[in-house]
N, C-alpha and C positions, 0 to 999 in steps of 0.2 A: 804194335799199333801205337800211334802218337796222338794226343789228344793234346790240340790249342785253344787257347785264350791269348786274349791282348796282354791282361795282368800278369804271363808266366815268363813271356821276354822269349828270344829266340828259341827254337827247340831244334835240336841234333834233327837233321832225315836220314841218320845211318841207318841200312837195311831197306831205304825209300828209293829206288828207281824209276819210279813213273809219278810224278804228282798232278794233278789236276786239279782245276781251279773252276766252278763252277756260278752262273748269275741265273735267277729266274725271277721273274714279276707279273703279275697280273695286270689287265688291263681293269680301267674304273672309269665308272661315268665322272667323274672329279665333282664341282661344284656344280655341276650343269645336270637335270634334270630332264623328262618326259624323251621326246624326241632326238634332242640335242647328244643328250646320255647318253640315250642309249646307241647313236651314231660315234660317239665317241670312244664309246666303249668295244664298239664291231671293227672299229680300224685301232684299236688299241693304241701304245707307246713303243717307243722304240729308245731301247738303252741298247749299253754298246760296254760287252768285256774286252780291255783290252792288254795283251801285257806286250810290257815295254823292256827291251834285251839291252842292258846296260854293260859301257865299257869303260869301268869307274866310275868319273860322275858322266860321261860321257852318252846319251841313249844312241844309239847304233841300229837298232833292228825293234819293227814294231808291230806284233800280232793280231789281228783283229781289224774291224771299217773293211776294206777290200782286200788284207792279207791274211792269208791262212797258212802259210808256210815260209816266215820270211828269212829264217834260216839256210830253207833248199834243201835239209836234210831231214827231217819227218822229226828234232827235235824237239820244235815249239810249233805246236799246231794249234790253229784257231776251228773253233766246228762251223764257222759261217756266221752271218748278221741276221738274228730273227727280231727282225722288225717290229712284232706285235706283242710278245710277250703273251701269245694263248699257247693253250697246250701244256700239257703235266711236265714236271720235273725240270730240270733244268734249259735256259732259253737258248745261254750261249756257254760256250764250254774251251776253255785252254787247256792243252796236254802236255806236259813238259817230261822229255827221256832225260834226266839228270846227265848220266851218265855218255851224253852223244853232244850235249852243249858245247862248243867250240869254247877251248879253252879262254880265250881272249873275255869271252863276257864273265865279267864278275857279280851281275847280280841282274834279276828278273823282277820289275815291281807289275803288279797287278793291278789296275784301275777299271773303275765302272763308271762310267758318264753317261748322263743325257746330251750325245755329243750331236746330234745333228738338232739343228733350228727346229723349234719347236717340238721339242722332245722337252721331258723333265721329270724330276722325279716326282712329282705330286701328280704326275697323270699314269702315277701307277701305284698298287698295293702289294705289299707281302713281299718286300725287295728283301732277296735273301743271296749272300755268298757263302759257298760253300766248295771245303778243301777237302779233298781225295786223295787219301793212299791208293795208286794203282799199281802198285806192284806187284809181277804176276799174273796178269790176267783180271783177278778182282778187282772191286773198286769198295773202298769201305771208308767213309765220312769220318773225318778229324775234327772237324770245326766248323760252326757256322756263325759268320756275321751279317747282323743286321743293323743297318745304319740309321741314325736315328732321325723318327720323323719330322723333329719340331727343322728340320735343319734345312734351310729354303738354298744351300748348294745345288751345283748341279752333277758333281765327280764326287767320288770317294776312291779315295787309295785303299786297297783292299788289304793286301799282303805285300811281304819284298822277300822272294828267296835269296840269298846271299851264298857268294862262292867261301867256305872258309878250310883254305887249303886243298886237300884231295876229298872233301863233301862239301854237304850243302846245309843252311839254315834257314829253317821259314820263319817269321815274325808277322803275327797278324797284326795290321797298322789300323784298320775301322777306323779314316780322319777324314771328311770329306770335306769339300773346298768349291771355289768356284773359277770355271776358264770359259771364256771366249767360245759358244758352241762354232765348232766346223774349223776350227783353230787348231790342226795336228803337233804347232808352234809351244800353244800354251800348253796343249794336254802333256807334251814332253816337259816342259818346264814343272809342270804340277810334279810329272812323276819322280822329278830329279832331286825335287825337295824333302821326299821322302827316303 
């Protein structure tokens, strides 16, 4: 088992075959009170895991909004776009087979954004990412990021797996930023910087 932080700098996934990359958030009445709230709070927030399949600095292929499989070969799967952010555990979920990535991508960054118009992260609580050993079958928790609240962005770069040689290295990045919502232009440009 691997256990990350931002402060340990990239860690080896040797023995790591399946990683997974997890986003959950609750929804909140925000500033808004009585009626307003609590309508606010019934249609919740919509954030958006996305990872981006990188060919150098080059983004190539990108996971998540309407794609769930943009590879075509069940390597990098997306679980679908939960809209609301109700419901336990985890909202939206990436699945990456290390081992099935087409050689050509060299590295995988992971971003969370309130990407569609009038999304944001202040209309949600408890915004948590969270990285899975799934190797095997099981799934058991390496790291969780939480990004921080004073921060009026609307993306966070979450992680960046990295090809180095014949494996892989994850580095959790916890940098959040801001892009153009609905802008699939910037949100690659965001990821590219990382």
């Amino acid at each position: 088992m691997i256990t990350l932080t931002k402060e340990d700098g990239p860690a080896d996934l040797d023995g790591v075959t399946h990683l997974e990359i997890g986003a959950s958030w609750d929804p909140t009445v925000g500033s808004s009170g009585g009626i307003i709230g609590k309508l606010r709070q019934k249609a919740g927030t919509d954030l958006d895991l996305i990872a981006i399949a990188m060919q150098g600095q080059d983004p190539v292929r990108l996971a998540g909004l309407d794609s769930t499989d943009p590879l075509g070969n069940g390597s990098l799967v997306h679980s679908g776009d939960n809209q609301t952010g109700k419901g336990e555990g985890d909202d939206e979920t990436v699945t990456v087979d290390l081992a099935r990535i087409p050689t050509n991508i060299t590295s995988i960054v992971f971003v969370a954004a309130a990407y569609k118009k009038g999304s944001s992260f202040q209309k949600a609580r408890n915004i948590a990412f969270k990285v899975y050993d799934a190797t095997g079958g099981s799934t058991q928790q390496v790291a969780e990021i939480w990004p921080n609240l004073l921060s009026d962005h609307n993306s966070c770069a979450v992680a960046k797996a990295v090809r180095d040689g014949g494996s892989w290295k994850l580095q959790v990045i916890n940098e959040t930023g801001k892009i153009k919502q609905g802008d699939e232009r910037e949100l690659m440009k965001f990821a590219v910087r990382k």
